[in-house]
C-alpha positions as a Python dict, from the first residue, in 0.01 Angstrom:
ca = {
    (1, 'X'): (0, 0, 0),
    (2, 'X'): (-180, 238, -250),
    (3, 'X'): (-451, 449, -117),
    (4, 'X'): (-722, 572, -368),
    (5, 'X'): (-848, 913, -322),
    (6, 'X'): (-1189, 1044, -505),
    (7, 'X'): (-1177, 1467, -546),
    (8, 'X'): (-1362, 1650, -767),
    (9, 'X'): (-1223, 1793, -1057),
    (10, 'X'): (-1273, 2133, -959),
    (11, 'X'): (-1108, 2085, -639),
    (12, 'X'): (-855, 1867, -766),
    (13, 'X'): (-752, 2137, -1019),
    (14, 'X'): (-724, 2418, -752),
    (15, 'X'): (-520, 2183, -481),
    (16, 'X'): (-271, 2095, -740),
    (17, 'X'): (-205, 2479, -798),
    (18, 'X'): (-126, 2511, -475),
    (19, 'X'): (94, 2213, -410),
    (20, 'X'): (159, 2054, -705),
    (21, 'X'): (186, 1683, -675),
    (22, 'X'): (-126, 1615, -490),
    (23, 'X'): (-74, 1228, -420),
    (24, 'X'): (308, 1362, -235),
    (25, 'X'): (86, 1638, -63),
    (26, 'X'): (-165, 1411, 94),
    (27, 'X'): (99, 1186, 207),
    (28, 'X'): (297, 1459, 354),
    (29, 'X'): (-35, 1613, 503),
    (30, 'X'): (-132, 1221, 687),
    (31, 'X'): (265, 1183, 776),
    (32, 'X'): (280, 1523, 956),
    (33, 'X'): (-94, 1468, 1117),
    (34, 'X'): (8, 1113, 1226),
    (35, 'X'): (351, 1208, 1405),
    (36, 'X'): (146, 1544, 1561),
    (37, 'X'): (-114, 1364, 1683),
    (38, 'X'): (144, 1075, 1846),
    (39, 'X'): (6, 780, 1630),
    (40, 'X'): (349, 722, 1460),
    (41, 'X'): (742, 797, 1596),
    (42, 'X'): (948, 1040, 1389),
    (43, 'X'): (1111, 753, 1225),
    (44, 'X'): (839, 567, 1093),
    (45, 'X'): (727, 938, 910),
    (46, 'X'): (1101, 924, 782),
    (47, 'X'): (1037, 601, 701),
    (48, 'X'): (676, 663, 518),
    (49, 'X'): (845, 985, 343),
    (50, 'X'): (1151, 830, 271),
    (51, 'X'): (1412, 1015, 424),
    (52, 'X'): (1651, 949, 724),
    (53, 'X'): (1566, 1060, 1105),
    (54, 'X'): (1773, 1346, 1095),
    (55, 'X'): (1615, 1450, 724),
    (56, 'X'): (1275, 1420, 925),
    (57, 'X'): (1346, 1622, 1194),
    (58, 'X'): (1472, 1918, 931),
    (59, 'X'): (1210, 1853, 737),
    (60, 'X'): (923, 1858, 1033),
    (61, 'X'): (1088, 2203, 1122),
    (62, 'X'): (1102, 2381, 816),
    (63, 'X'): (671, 2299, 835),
    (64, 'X'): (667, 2441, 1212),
    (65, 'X'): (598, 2079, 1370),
    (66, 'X'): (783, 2055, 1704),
    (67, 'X'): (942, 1754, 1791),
    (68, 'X'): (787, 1533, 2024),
    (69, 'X'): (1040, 1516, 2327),
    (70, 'X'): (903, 1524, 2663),
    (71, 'X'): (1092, 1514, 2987),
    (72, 'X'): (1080, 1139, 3009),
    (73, 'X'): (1269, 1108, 2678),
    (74, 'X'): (1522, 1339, 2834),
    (75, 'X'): (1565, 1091, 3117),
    (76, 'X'): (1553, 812, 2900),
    (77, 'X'): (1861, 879, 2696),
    (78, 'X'): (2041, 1038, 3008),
    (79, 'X'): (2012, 661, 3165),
    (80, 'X'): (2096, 517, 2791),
    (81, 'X'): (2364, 717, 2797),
    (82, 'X'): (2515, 677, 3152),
    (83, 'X'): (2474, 278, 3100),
    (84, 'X'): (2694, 342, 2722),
    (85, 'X'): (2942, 628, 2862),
    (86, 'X'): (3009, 545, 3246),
    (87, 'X'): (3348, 722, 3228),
    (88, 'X'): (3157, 993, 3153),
    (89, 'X'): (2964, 1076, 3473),
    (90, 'X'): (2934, 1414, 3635),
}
């Protein structure tokens, strides 16, 4: 999908000195705002960015965005993994 975006001039020219390529930067900026704000899992922002879960995750770091893991994940792929690795059992 292509997503058309009308700036100013003015404002265009000063957000391009800052980041460069601006159409990259806004999709970065709704990627990052998306998986913060729980609307998308960190692998469909791989997926939108192009890049691999474990590229994500790196990549969501290096910008200071936690990764979304509660508790219940924890559980979750405890029981995932108990049900995969039963000889493994403490």
């Amino acid at each position: 999908m292509r997503l058309t975006i009308d700036i100013p001039d003015s404002v265009r020219a000063q957000l391009e000195a800052e980041w460069g390529d601006l159409p990259r930067a806004a999709k970065e900026a709704l990627a990052i705002e998306s998986y913060r704000s729980g609307k998308i899992s960190i692998g469909l922002l791989a997926e939108m960015l192009g890049m691999g879960v474990i590229e994500a995750d790196q990549w969501l770091g290096e910008r200071g965005v936690p990764l979304l893991y509660t508790p219940e994940d924890l559980d979750k792929d405890r029981r995932n993994l108990a049900e995969l690795f039963p000889e493994v059992q403490r």
